[in-house]
ZARO-461081 format. One line per 10 residues: their letters; for each residue x, y, z of N, C-alpha, C. Coordinates in Angstrom, 1 decimal, padded with zeros to 4 digits, always signed. Example, Ala and Ser with C-alpha at 12.3 -4.5 7.8 and 13.67 -1.06 7.14 Angstrom:
AS	+013.2:-005.7:+007.8:+012.3:-004.5:+007.8:+013.2:-003.3:+007.8 | +012.8:-002.2:+007.1:+013.7:-001.1:+007.1:+012.9:+000.0:+007.9
***
This chain:
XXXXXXXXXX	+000.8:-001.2:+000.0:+000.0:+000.0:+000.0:+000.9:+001.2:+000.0 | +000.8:+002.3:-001.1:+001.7:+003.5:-000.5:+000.9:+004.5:+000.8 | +002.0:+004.9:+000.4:+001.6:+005.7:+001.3:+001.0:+007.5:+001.5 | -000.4:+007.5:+002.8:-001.1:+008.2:+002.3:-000.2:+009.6:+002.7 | -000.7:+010.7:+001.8:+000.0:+012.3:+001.9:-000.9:+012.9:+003.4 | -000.5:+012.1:+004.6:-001.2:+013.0:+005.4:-000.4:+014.2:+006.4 | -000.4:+014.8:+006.7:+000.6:+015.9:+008.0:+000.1:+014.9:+009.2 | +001.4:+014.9:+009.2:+001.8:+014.4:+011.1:+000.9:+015.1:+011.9 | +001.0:+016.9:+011.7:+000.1:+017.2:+012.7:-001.3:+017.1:+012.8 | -001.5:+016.8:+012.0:-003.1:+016.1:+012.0:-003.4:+014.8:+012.5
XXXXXXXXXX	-002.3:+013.8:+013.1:-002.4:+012.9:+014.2:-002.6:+013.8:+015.5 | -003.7:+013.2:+016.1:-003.6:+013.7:+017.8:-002.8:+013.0:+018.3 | -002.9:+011.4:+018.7:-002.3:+010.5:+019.4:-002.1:+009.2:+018.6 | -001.0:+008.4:+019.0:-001.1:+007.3:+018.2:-000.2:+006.6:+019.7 | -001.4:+005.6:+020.0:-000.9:+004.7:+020.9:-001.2:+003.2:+020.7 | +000.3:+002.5:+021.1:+000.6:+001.4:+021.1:-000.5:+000.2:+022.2 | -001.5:-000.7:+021.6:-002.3:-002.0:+021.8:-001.7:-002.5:+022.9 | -001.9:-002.9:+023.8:-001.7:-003.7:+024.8:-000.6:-005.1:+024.1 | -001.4:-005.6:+023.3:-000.7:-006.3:+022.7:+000.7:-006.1:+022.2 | +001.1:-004.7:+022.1:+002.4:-004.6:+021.4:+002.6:-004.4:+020.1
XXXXXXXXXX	+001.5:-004.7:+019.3:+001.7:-004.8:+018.3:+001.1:-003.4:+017.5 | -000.5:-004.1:+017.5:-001.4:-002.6:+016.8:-001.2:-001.5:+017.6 | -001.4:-000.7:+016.9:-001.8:+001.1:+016.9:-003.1:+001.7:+017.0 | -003.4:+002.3:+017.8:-004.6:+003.1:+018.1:-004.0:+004.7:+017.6 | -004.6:+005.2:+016.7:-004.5:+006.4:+016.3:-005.7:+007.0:+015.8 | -005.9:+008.6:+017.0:-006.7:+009.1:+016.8:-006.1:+010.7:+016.3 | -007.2:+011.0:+015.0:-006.9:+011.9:+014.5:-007.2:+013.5:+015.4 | -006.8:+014.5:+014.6:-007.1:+015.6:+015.2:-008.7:+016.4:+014.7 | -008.8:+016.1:+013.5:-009.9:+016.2:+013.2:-010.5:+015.8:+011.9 | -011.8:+015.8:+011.7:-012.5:+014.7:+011.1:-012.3:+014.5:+009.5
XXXXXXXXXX	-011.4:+015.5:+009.1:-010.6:+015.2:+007.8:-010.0:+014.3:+007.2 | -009.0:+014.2:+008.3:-007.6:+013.6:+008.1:-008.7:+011.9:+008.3 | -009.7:+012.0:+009.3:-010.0:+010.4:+009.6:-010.4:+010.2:+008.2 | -011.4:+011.0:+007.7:-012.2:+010.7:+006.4:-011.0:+010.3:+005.5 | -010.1:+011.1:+005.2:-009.4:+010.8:+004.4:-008.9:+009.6:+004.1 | -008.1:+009.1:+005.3:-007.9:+007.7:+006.0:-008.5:+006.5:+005.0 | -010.1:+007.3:+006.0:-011.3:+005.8:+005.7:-010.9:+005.7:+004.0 | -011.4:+007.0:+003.7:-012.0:+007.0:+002.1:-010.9:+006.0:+001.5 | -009.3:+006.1:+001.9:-008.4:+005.7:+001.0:-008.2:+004.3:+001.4 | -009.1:+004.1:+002.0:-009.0:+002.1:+002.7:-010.2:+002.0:+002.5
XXXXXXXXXX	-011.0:+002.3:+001.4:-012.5:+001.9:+001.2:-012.2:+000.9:-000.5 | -013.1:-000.4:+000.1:-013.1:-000.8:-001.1:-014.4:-001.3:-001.4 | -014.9:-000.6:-002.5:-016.0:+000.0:-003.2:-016.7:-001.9:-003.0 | -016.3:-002.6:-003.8:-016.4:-003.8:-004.0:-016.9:-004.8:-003.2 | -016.2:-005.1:-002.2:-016.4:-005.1:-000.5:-017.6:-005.0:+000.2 | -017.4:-003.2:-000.1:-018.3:-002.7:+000.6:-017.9:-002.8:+002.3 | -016.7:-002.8:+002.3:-015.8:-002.9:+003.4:-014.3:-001.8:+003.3 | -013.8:-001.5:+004.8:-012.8:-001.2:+004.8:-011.6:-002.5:+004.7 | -010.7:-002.0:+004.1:-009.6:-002.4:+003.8:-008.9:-003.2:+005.0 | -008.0:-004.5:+005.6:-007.3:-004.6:+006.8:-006.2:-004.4:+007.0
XXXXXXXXXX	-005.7:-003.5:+005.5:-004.2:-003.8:+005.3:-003.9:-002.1:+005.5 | -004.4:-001.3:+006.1:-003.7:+000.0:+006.4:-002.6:-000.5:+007.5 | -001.6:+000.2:+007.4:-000.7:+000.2:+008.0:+000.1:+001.2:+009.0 | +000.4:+001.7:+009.8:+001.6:+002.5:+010.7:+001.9:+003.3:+009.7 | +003.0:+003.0:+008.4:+003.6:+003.0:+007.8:+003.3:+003.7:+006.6 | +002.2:+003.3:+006.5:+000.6:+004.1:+005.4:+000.2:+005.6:+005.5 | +000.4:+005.6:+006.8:-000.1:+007.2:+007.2:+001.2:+007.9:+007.8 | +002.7:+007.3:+007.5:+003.6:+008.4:+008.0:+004.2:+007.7:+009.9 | +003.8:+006.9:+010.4:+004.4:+006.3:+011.3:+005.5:+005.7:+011.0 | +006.1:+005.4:+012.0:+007.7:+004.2:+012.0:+006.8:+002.6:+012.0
XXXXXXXXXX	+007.2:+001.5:+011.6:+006.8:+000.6:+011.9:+005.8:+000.6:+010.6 | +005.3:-001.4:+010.8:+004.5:-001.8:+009.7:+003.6:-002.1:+010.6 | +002.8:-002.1:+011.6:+001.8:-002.2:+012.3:+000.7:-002.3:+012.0 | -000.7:-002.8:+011.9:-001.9:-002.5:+011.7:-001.9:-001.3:+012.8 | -002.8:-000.3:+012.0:-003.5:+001.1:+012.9:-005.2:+001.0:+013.2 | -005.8:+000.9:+014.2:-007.0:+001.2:+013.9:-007.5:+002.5:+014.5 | -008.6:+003.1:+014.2:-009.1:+005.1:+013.8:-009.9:+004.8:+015.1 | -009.4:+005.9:+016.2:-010.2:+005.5:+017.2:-011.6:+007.0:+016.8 | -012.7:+006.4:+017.3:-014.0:+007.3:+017.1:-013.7:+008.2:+018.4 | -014.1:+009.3:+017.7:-014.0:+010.2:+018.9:-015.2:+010.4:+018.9
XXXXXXXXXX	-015.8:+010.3:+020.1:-017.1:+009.9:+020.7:-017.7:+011.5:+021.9 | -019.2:+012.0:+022.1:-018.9:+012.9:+022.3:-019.1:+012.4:+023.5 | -018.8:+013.4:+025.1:-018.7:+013.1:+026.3:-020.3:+012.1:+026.6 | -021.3:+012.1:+026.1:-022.2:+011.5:+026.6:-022.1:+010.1:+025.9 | -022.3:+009.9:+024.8:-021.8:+008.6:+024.0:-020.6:+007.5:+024.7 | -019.7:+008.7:+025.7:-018.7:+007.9:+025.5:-018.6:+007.6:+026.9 | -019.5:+008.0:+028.0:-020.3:+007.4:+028.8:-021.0:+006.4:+028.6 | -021.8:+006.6:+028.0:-023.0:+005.4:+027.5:-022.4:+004.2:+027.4 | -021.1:+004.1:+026.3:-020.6:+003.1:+026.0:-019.6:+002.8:+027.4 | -018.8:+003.1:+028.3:-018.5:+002.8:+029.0:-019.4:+002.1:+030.2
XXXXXXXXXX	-020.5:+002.8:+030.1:-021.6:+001.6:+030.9:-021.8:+000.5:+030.0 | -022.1:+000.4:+028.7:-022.3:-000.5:+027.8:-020.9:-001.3:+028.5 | -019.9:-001.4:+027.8:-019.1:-002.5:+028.7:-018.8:-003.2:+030.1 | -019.1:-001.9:+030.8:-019.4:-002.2:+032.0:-020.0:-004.0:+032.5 | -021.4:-003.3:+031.9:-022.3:-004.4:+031.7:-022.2:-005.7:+031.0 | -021.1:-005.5:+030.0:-021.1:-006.7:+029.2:-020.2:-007.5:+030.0 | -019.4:-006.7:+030.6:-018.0:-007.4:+031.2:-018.6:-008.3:+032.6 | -019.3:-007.6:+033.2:-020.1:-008.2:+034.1:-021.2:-009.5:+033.8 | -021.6:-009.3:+032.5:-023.1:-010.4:+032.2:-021.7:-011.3:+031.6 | -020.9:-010.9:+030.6:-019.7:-012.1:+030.3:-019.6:-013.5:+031.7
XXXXXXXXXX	-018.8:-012.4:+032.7:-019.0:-013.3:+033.8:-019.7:-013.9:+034.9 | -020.6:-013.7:+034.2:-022.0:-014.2:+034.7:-022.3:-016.1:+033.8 | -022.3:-015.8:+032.3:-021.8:-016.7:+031.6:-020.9:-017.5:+031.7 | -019.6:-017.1:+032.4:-018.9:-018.0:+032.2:-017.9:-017.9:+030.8 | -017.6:-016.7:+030.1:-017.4:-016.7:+028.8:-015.8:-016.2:+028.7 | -015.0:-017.6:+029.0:-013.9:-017.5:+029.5:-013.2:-017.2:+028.1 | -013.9:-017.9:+027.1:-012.7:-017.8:+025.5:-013.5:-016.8:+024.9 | -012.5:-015.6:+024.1:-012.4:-014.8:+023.8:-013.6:-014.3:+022.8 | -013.6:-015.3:+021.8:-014.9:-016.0:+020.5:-016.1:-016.1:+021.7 | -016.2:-015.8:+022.6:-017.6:-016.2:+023.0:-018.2:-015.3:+024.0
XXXXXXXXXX	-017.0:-013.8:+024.2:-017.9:-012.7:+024.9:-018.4:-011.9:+023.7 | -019.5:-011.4:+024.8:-020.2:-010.5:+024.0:-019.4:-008.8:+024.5 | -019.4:-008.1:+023.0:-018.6:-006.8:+022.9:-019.8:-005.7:+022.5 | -018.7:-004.9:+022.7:-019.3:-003.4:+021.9:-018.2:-002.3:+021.3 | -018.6:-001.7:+020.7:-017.7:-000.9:+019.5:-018.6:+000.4:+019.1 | -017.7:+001.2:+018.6:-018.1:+002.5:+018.0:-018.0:+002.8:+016.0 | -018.7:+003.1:+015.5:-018.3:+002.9:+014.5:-019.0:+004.3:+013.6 | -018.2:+005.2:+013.4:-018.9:+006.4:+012.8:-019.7:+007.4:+014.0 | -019.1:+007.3:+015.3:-020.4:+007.6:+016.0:-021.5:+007.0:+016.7 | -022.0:+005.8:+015.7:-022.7:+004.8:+016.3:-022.4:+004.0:+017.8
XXXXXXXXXX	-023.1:+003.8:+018.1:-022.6:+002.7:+019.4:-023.6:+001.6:+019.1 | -022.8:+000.3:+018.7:-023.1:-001.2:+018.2:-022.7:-001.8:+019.4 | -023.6:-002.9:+020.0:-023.6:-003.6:+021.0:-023.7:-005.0:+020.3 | -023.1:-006.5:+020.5:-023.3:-007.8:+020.1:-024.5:-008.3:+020.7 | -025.5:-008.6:+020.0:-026.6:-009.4:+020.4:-026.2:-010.7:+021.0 | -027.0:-011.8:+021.2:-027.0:-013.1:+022.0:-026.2:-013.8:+020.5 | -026.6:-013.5:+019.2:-026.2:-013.8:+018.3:-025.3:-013.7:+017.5 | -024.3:-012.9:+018.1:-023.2:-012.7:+018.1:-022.9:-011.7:+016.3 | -024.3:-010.8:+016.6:-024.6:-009.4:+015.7:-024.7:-008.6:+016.6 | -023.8:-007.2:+015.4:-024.0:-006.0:+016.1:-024.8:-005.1:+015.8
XXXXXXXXXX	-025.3:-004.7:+016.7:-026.8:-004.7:+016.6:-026.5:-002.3:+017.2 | -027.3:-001.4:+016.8:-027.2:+000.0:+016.7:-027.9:-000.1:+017.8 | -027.1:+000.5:+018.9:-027.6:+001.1:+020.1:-027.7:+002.3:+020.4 | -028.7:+003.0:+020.3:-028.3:+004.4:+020.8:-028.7:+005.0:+022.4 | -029.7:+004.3:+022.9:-029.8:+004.3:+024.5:-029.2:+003.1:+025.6 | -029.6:+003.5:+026.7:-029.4:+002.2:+027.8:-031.0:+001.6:+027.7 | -032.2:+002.3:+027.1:-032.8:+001.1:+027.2:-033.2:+000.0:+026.2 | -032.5:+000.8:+025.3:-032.4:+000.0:+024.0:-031.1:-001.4:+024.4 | -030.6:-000.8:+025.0:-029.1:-001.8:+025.0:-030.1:-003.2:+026.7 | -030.9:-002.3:+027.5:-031.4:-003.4:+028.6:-032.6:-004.4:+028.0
XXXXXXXXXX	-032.9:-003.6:+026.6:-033.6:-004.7:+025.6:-033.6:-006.1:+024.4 | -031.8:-005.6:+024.3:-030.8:-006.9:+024.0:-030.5:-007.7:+025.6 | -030.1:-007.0:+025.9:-029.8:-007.9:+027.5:-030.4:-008.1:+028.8 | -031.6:-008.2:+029.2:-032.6:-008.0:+029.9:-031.4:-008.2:+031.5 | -030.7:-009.3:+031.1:-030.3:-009.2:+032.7:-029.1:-008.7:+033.6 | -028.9:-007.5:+032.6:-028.5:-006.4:+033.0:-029.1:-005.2:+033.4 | -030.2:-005.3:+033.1:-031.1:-003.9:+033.7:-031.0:-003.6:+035.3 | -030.4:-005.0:+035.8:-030.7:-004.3:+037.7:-029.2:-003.9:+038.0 | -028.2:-004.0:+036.8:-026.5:-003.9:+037.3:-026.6:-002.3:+037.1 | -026.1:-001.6:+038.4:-026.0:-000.4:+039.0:-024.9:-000.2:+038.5
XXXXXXXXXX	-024.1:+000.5:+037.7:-022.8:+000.8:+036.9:-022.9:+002.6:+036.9 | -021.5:+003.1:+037.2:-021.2:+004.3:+036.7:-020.2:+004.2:+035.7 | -020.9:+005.6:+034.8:-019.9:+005.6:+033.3:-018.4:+005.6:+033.9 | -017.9:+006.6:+034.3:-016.7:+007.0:+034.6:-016.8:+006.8:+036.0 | -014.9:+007.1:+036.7:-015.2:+007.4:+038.3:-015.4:+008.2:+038.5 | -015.4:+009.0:+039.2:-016.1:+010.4:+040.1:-015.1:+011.4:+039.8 | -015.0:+011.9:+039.3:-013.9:+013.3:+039.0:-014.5:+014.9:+039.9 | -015.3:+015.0:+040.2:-015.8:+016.2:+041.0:-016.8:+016.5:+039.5 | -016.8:+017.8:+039.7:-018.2:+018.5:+038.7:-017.7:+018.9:+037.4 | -017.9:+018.6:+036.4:-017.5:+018.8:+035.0:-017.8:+020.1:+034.4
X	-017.3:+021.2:+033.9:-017.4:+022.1:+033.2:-017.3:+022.3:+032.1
***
């Protein structure tokens, strides 16, 4: 893949996966992501591409990168209770191998939750999300910890 003509400074952050391996890289603004997508879009598919690279957009390394959503403070609450919850009903299950918890993800903004069926399914509230999972509705979860009063 060459490589795309992006400015460095239009990376906000690019941080290294637990794993060691992948890249988490979030842009500075919604340009540079578009641009990104658009040049890893394949028409055909009807999918993005899996082969962007580190290396693709101006990093060191051949890495896979993936475009973290910048989500707005409430969304990105929501979705932290969304895991919350899953992480909790996972071990409730018993859903010790990896292929068999249920997740959630962001995708354009969206917040997609995995049904029982292992689809992801557009969530945009908590009661839409206590109507995939009924036996989560009595787990008392805060988004975030307590930081004092937000301005």
């Amino acid at each position: 893949m060459s490589k795309l003509n992006i400015d460095p400074n239009l990376i906000d952050v690019a941080l290294r996966k637990t794993n060691g391996r992948d890249i988490i890289v979030r842009c500075v603004d919604k340009s540079a992501r578009i641009k990104i997508m658009n040049t890893n879009y394949n028409p055909r598919q009807k999918t993005l591409l899996n082969s962007i690279t580190a290396s693709s957009i101006g990093l060191r390394g051949n890495e896979r990168i993936y475009l973290n959503d910048n989500l707005t403070y409430d969304r990105s609450a929501l979705m932290s209770i969304f895991r919350k919850k899953l992480h909790n009903l996972n071990i409730l299950n018993n859903a010790s191998n990896p292929n068999d918890r249920l997740k959630a993800k962001s995708n354009a903004g969206k917040l997609l939750v995995m049904n029982t069926n292992k689809e992801y399914v557009h969530t945009p509230t908590l009661d839409d999300f206590h109507k995939l999972h009924p036996a989560t509705a009595e787990m008392n979860i805060e988004p975030f910890p307590s930081q004092g009063s937000r301005r």
